[in-house]
N, C-alpha and C positions, 0 to 999 in steps of 0.2 A: 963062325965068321961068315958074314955076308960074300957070298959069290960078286962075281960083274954083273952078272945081269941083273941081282935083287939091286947093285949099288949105283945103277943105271935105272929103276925106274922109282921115280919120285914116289919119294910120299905126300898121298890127298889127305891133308885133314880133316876130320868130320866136323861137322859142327855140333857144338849143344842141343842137346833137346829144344830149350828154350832160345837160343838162336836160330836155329832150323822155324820155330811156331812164328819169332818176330818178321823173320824173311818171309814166310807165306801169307802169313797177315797181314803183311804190307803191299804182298803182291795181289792181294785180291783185292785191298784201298787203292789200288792203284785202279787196277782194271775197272772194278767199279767207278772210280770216279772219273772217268774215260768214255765208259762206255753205258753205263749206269747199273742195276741190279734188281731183278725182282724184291718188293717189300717183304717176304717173311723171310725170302735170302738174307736180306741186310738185317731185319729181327735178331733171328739167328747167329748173325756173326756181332751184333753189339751183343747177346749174352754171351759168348763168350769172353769177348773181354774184360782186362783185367779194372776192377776199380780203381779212383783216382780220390784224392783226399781236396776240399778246398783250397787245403792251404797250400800247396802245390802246382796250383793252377794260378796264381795273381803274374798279372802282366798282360800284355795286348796277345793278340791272336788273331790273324786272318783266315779268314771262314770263305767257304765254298761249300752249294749245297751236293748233295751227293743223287743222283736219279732213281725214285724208283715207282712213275706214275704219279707223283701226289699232285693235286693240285697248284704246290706252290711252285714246282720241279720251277728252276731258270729267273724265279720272278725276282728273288733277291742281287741275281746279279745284274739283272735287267738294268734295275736303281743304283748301280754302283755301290752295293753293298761291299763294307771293309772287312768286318767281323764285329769280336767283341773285345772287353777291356772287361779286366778283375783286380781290384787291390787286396793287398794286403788282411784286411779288415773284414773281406767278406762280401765287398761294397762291387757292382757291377754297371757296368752302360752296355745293355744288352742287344743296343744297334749303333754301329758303329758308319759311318758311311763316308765315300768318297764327296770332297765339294770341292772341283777346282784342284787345287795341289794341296786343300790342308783336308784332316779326318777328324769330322763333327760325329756327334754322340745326339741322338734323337730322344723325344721323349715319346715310346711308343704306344702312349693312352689314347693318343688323336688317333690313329690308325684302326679304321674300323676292321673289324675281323671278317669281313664280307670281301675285302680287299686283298686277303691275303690269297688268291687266286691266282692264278697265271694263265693268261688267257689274250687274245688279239687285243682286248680294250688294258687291260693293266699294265701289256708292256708296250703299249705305242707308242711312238714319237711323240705324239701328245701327253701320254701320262709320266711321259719320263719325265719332260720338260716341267709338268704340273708337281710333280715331287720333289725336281730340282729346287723349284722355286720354295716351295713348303718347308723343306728342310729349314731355310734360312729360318723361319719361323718355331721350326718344330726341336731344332737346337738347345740342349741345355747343358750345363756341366754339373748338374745333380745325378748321382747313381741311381736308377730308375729301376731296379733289381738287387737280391742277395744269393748269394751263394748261403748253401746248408748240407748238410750231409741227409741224403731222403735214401730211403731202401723203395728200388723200382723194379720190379720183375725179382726180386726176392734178393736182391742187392744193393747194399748200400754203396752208392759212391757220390761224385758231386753232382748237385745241384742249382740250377740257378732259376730264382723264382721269382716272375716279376711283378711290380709293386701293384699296377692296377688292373692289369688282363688276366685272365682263367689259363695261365700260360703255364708250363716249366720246362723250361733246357736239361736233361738229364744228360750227363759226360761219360763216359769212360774213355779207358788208357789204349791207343794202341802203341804208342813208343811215350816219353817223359815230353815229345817237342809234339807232338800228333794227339789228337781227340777226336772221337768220334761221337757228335752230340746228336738227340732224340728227340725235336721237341713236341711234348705232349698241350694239344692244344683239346681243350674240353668240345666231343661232339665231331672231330677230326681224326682223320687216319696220322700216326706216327710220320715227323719227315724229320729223313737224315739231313746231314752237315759235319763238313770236316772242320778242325780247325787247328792251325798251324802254329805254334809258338814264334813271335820273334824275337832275334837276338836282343 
């Protein structure tokens, strides 16, 4: 029979294994996305993560990129970048953007890959306004990418690989509502991206 003193102090429950991994993994997506992270840091922590199946991923997603030196670090939100959209199907609009209060889908074959930089001239007042304006143009409601299942760093998970650019978004899991995406641009260093499931 438990004394007083054992029936005075609480019991801490432990966590799971794999509750304890999901709580640390989250807290270093956190810190990282805060404060940023060295590139083979972030390497590193997307192999560990768990894969993700296509078909688990359809529905919208808001995206932020995550820092680590690249080139593009800041340029997508600069443009009021939304995220991405995945249906059912496999079918993707792999830039989503803010215009005004409604979220248009781009088609990002105009977008030359010299542009994808982030630098004094791409995110000026000027260039913002010239992309603001572009989008109207560069709008389409055809899926401009597919989702597939690709083995990347010696794991298969999802995929998103778009129709006309030397592009692919590589995913993985850090929770079922959270991704942590890779995108591998031919000739470019790896840059990360979170991206958020909405309800």
């Amino acid at each position: 029979m438990p004394t007083q003193a054992e029936r005075a102090t609480p019991t801490i429950p432990q966590l799971s294994p794999v509750v304890s991994a999901q709580a640390e993994s989250l807290a270093w997506l956190e810190n990282a996305s805060r404060h940023g992270a060295a590139r083979n840091e972030a390497l590193a922590y997307f192999d560990r993560l768990a894969p993700v199946s296509p078909a688990t991923i359809a529905g919208r997603w808001r995206g932020a990129g995550l820092h680590t030196g690249h080139p593009m670090d800041g340029l997508l939100e600069a443009h009021d970048w939304y995220g991405k959209a995945f249906d059912a199907r496999g079918e993707a609009h792999p830039l989503l953007f803010c215009q005004g209060s409604a979220i248009v889908s781009i088609d990002p074959r105009w977008i030359p890959l010299s542009a994808l930089h982030s630098n004094k001239v791409t995110r000026s007042a000027l260039a913002r306004a010239g992309f603001a304006a572009a989008r109207m143009v560069l709008r389409t409601t055809s899926p401009q990418a597919r989702l597939r299942l690709l083995t990347h760093r010696g794991v298969a998970s999802a995929a998103m690989i778009y129709d006309r650019l030397p592009i692919i978004d590589l995913f993985r899991q850090v929770t079922p509502d959270i991704l942590l995406g890779l995108m591998d641009v031919r000739g470019a260093p790896p840059f990360f991206f979170t991206l958020h499931r909405e309800d």
